[in-house]
C-alpha positions in Angstrom: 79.0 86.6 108.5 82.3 87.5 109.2 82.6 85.2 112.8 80.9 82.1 110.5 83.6 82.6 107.6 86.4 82.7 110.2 85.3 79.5 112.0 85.0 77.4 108.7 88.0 78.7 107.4 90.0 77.6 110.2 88.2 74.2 109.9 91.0 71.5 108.9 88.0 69.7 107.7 87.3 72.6 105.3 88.9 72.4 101.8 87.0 75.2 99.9 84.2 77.7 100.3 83.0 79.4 97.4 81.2 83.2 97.8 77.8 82.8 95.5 74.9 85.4 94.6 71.1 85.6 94.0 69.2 88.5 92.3 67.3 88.4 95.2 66.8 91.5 96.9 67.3 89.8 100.2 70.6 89.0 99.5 73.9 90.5 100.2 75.8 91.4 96.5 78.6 89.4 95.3 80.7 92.3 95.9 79.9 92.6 99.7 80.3 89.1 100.3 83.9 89.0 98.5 84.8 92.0 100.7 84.2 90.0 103.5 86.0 86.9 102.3 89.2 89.5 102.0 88.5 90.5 105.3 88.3 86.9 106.6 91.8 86.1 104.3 93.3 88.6 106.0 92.7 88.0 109.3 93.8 84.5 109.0 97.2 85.0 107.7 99.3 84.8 110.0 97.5 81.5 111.2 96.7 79.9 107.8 99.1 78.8 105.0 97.7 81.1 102.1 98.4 78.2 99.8 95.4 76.2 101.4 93.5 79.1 102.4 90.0 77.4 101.7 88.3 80.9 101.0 88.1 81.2 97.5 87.5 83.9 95.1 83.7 84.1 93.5 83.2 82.4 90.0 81.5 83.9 87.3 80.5 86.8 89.9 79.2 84.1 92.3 76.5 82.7 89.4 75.6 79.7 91.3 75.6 77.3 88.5 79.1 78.2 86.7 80.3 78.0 90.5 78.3 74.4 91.1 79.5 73.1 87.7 83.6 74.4 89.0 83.6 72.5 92.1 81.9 69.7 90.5 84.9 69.1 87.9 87.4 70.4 90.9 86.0 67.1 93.2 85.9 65.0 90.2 89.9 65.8 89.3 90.9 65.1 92.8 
């Protein structure tokens, strides 16, 4: 996960990427997956302005709807 969140993150066609959860039990927790973002953020420092770091932090605990609804109004402002 770690490699996939790197590569978008260094995308310049990448503006934002939002860490989101399931109950499943398949699934990673929201917590794991923000680790990793942080590990990701802080690889990428020295290469990526922090200010337009596209990995963001999770929303509502990465509830998938609170985070759909966010980006929906983010897109529509811009």
């Amino acid at each position: 996960m770690t490699a996939m969140l790197h590569n978008l993150a260094s995308s310049p066609n990448v503006i934002s990427i939002h860490p989101v959860s399931s109950s499943h039990f398949k699934l990673q927790s929201i917590d794991s997956i923000a680790e990793k973002f942080a590990e990701v953020k802080k690889s990428l420092h020295p290469y990526i302005d922090q200010g337009k770091n596209p990995l963001q932090e999770p929303i509502e605990r990465g509830s998938i709807p609170h985070t759909l609804e966010h980006i929906t109004k983010e897109a529509a402002s811009n």
